[in-house]
VOBA-1610 file (N, C-alpha, C; in pm, whole numbers, padded with zeros to 5 digits, always signed):
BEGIN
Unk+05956+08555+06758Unk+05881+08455+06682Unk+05768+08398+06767Unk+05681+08322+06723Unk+05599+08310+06754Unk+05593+08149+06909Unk+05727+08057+06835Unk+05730+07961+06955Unk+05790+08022+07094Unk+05913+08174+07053Unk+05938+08255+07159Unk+05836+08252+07268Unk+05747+08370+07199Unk+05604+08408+07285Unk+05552+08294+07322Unk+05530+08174+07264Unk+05476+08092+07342Unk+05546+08038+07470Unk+05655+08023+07426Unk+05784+07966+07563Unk+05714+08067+07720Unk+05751+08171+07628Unk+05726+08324+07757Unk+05593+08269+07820Unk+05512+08225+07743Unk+05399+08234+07838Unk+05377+08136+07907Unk+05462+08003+07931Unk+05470+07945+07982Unk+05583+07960+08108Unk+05600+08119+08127Unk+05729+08126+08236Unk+05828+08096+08244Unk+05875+08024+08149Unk+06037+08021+08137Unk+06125+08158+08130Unk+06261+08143+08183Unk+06287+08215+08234Unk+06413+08230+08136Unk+06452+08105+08110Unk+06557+08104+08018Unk+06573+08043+07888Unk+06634+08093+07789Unk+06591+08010+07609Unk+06738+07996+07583Unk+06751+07869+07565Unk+06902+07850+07467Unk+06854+07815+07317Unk+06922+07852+07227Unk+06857+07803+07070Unk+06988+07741+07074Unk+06955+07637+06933Unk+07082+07524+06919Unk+06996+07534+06790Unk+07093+07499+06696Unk+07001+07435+06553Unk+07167+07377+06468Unk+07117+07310+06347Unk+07177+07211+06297Unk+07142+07304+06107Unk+07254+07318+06063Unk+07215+07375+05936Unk+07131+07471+05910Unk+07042+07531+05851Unk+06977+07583+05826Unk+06873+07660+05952Unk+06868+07548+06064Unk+06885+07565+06162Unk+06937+07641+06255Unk+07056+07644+06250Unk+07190+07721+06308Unk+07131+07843+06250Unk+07143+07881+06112Unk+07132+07998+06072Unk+07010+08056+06109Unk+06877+08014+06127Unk+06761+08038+06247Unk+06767+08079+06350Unk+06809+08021+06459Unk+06853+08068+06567Unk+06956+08154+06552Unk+07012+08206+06503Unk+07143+08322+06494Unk+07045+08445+06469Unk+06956+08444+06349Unk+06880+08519+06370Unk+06782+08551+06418Unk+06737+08508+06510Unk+06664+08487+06609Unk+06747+08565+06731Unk+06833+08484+06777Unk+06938+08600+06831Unk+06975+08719+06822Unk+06976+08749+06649Unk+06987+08968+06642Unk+06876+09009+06675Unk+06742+08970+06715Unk+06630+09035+06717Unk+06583+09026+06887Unk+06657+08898+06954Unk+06597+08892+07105Unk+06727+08849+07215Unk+06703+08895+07309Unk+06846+08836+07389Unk+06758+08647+07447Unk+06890+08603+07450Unk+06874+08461+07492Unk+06987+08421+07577Unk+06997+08332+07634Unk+07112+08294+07754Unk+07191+08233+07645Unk+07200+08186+07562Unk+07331+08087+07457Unk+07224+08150+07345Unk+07341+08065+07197Unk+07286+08028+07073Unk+07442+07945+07060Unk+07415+07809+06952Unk+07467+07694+06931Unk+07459+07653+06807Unk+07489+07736+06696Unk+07494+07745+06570Unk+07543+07585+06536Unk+07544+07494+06437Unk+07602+07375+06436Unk+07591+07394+06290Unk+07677+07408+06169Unk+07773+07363+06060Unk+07615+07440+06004Unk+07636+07599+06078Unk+07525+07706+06027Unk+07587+07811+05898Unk+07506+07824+05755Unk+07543+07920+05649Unk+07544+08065+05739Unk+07572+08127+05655Unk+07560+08229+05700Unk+07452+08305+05607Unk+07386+08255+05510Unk+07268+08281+05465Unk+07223+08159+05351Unk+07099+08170+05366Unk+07017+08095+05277Unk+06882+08109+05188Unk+06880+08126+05070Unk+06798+08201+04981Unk+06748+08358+05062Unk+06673+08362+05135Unk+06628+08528+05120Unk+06652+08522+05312Unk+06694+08426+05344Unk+06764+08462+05495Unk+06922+08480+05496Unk+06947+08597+05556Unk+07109+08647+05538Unk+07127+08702+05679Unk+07252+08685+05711Unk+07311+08770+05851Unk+07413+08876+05788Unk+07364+08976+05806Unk+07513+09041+05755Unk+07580+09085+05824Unk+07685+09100+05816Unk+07847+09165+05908Unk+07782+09288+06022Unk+07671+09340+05997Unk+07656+09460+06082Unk+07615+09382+06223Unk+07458+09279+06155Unk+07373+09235+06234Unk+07508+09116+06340Unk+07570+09018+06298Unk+07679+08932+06358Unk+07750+09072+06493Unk+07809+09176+06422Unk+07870+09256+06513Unk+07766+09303+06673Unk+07629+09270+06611Unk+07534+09306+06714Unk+07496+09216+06875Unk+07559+09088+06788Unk+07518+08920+06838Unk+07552+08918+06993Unk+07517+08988+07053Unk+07589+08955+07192Unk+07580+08870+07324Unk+07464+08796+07253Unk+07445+08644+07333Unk+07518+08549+07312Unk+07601+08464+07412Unk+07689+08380+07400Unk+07649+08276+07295Unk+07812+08246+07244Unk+07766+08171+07095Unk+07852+08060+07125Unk+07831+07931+07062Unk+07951+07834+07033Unk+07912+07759+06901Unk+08019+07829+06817Unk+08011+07783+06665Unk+08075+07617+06655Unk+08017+07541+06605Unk+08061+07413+06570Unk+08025+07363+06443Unk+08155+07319+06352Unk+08178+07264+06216Unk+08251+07209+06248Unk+08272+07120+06086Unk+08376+07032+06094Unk+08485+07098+05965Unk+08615+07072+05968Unk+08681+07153+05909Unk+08710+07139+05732Unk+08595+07036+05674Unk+08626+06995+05564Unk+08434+07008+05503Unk+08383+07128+05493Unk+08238+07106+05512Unk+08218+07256+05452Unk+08295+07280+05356Unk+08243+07394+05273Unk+08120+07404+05213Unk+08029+07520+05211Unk+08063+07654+05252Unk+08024+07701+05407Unk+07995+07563+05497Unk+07948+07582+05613Unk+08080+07641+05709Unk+08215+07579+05642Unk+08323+07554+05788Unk+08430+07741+05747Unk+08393+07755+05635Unk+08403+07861+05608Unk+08293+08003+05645Unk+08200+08003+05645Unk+08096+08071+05689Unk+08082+08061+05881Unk+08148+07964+05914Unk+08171+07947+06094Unk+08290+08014+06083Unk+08391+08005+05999Unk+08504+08118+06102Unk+08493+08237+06091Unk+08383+08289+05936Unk+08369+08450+05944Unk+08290+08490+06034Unk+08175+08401+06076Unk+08087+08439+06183Unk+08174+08454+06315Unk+08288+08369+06315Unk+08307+08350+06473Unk+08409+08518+06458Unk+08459+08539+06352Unk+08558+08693+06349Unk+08463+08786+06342Unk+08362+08792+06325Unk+08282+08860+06276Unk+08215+08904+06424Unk+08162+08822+06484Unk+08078+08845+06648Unk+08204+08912+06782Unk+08087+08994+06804Unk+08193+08995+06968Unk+08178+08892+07049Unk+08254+08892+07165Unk+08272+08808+07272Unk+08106+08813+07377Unk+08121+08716+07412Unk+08101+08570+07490Unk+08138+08506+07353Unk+08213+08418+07253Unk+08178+08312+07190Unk+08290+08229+07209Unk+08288+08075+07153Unk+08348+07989+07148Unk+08302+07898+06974Unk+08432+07834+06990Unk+08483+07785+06801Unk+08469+07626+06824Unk+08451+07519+06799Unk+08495+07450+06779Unk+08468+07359+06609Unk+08616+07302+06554Unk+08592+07281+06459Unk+08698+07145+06454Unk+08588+07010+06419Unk+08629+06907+06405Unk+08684+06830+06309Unk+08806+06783+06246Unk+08841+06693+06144Unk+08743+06658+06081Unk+08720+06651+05912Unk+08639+06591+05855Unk+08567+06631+05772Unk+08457+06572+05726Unk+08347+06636+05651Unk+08165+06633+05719Unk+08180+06576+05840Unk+08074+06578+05902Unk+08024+06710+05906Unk+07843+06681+05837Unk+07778+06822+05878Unk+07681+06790+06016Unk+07639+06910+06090Unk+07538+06906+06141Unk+07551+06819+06250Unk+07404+06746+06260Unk+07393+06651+06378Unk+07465+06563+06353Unk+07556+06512+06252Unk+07603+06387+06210Unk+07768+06393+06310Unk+07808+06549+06357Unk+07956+06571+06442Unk+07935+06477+06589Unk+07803+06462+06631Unk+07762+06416+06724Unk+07791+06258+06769Unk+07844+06192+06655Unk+07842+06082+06650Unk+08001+06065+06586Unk+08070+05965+06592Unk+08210+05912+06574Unk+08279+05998+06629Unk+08418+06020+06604Unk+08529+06048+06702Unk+08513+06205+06745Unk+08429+06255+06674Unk+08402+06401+06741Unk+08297+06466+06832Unk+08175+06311+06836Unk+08104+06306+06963Unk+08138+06337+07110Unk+08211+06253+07166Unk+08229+06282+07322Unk+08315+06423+07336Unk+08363+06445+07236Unk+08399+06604+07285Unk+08325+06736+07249Unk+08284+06738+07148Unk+08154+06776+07142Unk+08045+06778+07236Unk+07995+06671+07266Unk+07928+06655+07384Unk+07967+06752+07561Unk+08088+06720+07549Unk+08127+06773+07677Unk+08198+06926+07665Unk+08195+06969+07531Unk+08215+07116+07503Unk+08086+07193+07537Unk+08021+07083+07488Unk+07836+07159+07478Unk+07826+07160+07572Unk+07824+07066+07699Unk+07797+07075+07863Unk+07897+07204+07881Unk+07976+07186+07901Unk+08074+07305+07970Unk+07987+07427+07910Unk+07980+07452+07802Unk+07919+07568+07744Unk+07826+07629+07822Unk+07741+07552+07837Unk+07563+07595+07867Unk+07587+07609+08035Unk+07672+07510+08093Unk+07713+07543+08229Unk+07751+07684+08260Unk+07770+07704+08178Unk+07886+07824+08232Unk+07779+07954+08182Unk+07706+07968+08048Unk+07640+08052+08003Unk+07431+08057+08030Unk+07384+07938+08046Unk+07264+07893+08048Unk+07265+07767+08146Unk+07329+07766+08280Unk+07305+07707+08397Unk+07135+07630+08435Unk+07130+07516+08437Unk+07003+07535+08491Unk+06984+07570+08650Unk+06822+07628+08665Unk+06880+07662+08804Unk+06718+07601+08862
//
């Protein structure tokens, strides 16, 4: 994409995508087309009007992933566990009580762990250095 190439030309060395809804599902595909150090799908469809991931492209995904929903947030919390069966490994699941979508997990009782899932994550996969 086009903010990619711009990143690149500014020398960065490393890209994590994160997105929130519709979002999520952006960066995922963004991911079948380029390698990246993470992707951070957050209470992401697995398609939306004429953007779709299908089962082949997910099987392709091999940049570390950490899917996050909340477990009462259909058709999002459902569309995170086929993605997460669906991808090979590097990934990680997490799925919080509730009906919180999106950026909204970030906040009340599923914030600070969240938060410190996301640190551990990027530590371990997209280090800064």
């Amino acid at each position: 994409s086009a903010a990619v190439a711009f990143i690149h030309t500014h020398h960065v060395t490393g890209i994590t995508l994160m997105g929130s809804s519709l979002g999520g599902l952006i960066s995922l595909k963004e991911a079948t087309a380029e390698q990246f150090d993470a992707v951070v799908p957050i209470s992401a469809p697995v398609a939306f009007e004429d953007v779709q991931l299908s089962d082949a492209a997910l099987q392709r995904l091999t940049t570390p992933k950490l899917f996050v929903t909340s477990d009462q947030n259909d058709p999002f919390t459902s569309d995170t566990y086929h993605m997460f069966a669906v991808t090979p490994q590097p990934k990680e699941e997490r799925i919080y009580p509730g009906r919180r979508h999106g950026l909204a997990l970030f906040q009340g009782t599923s914030g600070p762990d969240l938060l410190s899932a996301l640190r551990q994550f990027l530590q371990h996969h997209a280090p800064v250095t």
